[in-house]
C-alpha positions, 0 to 999 in steps of 0.5 A: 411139644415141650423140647427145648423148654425149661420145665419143673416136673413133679413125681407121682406118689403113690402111697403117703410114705413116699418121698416128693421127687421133683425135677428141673431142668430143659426138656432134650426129648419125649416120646409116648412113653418118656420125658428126658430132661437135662437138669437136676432132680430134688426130694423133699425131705420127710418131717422137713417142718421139724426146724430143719434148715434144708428140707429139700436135697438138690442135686449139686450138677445138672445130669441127664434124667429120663422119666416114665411119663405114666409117674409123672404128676404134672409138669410146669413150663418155666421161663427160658432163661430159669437158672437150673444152677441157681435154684432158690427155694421159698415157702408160703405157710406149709407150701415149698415153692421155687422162686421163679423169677419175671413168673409166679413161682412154681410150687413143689409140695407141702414141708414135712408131708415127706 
């Protein structure tokens, strides 16, 4: 059971034109059809590569988010203490990732895929 666990979950996407939705933060309940987390909700920007600076929008307060698990993608367990307020984007090439600190760090989508 993830309650109580910090995690990073990744939206399903269902054609190319859809937005990358991803969202962090602690787990509060989960039942056979939902997930709701305590957190913030990020989108990956489309043509983000572009020489754009920011190319993930980050919600600025943590809010309470209840997600349909049939359009959830994949979930990934972080440290107990990750700080949801203090979310630090990297990359590796093409690849978006959030840095994770004391774990390898978790990977939201490729810049500019939208």
């Amino acid at each position: 059971m993830l309650k109580g666990k910090m995690v990073r979950i990744r939206s399903r996407r269902y054609f190319p034109e859809q937005r990358l939705w991803v969202f962090i933060g602690k787990v509060v309940s989960m039942s056979e059809n939902w997930v709701s987390i305590e957190g913030k909700g990020m989108v990956v920007l489309k043509g983000a590569l572009g020489g754009q600076t920011r190319p993930v929008q980050i919600d600025k307060e943590i809010r309470p988010l209840l997600l349909p698990r049939d359009n959830i993608a994949n979930i990934r367990i972080l440290p107990d203490d990750f700080d949801v307020d203090n979310i630090e984007l990297c990359s590796e090439g093409a690849k978006l990732g959030i840095k994770v600190k004391g774990a390898p760090d978790t990977w939201i989508g490729e810049i500019g895929e939208g």
